[in-house]
N, C-alpha and C positions, 0 to 999 in steps of 0.2 A: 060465193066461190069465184066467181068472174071480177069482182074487186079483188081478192086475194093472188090471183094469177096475174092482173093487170100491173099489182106494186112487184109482183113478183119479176117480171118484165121488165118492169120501168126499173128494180133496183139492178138487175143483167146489166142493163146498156150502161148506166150509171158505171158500173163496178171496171167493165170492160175497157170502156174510153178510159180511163182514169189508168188502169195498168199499162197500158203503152209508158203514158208519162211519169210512174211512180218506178220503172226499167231502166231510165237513165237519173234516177238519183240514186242519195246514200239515205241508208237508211240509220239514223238518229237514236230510235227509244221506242218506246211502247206510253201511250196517252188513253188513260182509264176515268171514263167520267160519269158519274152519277148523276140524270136527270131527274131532277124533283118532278111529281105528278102533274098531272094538268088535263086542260080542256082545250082541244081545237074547237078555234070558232071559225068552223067551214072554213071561209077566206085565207088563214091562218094562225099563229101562238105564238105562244113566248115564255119561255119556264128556262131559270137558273138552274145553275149544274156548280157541281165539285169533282176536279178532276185532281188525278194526279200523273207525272211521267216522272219513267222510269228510263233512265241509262245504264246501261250497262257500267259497273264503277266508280257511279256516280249515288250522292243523298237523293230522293226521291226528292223533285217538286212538287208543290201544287200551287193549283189555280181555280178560280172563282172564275164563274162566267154565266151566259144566257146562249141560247138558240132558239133563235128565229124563223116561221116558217109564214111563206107566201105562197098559197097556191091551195088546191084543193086540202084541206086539214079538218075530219069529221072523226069529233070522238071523246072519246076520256082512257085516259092511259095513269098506270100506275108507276114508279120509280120505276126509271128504264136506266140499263146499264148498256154503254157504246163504248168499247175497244179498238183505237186506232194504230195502227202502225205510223210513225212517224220519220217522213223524211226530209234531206234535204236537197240544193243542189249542191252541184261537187263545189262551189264557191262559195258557197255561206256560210259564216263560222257559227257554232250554236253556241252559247253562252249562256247561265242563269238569265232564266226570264225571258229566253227569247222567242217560247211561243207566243206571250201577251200578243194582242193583237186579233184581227176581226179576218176571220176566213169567208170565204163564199162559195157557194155549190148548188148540190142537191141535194135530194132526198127522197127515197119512198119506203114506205112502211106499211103490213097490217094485222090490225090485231084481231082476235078471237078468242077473248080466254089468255093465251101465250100467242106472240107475237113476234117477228123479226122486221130486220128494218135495213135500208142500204144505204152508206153519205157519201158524197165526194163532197170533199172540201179541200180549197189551196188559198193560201193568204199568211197570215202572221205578221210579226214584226217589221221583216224584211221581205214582204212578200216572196219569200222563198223559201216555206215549208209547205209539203202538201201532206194530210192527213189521210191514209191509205184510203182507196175506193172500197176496199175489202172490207170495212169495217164489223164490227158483229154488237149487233144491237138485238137486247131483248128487253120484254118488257111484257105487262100484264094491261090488261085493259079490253075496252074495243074503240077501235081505231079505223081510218083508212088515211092515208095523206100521200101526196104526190106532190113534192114543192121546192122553191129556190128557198134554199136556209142560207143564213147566216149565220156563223156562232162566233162572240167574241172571248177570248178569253186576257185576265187581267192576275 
């Protein structure tokens, strides 16, 4: 329980800092990704994903990628689904393809059974997309992790 309150903590602050700066941008689309199962090895992981985003208007893309985690990652988790808000700054233009590219952040998660999980991530192409702090991640497994991720997407 006390791991479970700790990610639950660590994903707050995560989520918090991040709204400030997702206030002064535009918001873009909605980015839905599909993480393949896996195994944290304590220190960290690494499991491909299938995403796709969504504009309003617009053909749905998708994208192929991996997410990376460094830091405390203890567990086994099953296909986990994370829902991003996607935005940008008011100077970026979005164009086909212009998520491709490698974001950085955080992350905390935990599981029991069912599970939630919390990402800040900002990066992209032009490093001028940030991927909502809000994020909604679930997934089945047991888990705990508290970590700088990385997620590229291609």
């Amino acid at each position: 329980m006390k791991k479970f309150i700790a990610a639950a903590a660590a994903a707050v602050m995560l989520m918090t800092a991040g709204a400030a700066q997702a206030a002064t941008q535009v918001k873009v689309g909605v980015l839905t990704c599909t993480v393949d199962p896996g195994i944290g090895f304590i220190i960290g992981s690494s499991k491909d994903m299938t995403c796709r985003f969504k504009r309003d208007g617009y053909k749905t893309e998708r994208y192929q990628g991996n997410i990376k985690k460094l830091g405390i990652d203890i567990g086994v988790t099953g296909r986990t689904e994370i829902v991003w808000l996607v935005f940008s700054a008011s100077s970026t233009k979005y164009g086909k393809g212009s998520l491709a590219g490698t974001y950085v952040g955080g992350s905390a998660e935990a599981t029991l059974g069912v599970g939630l999980g919390g990402n800040w991530l900002i990066g992209g192409s032009r490093k001028g997309f940030a991927l909502q702090p809000w994020s909604i991640q679930g997934q089945t497994g047991l888990n705990y992790s508290v970590a700088f991720s990385g997620l590229t997407l291609y």
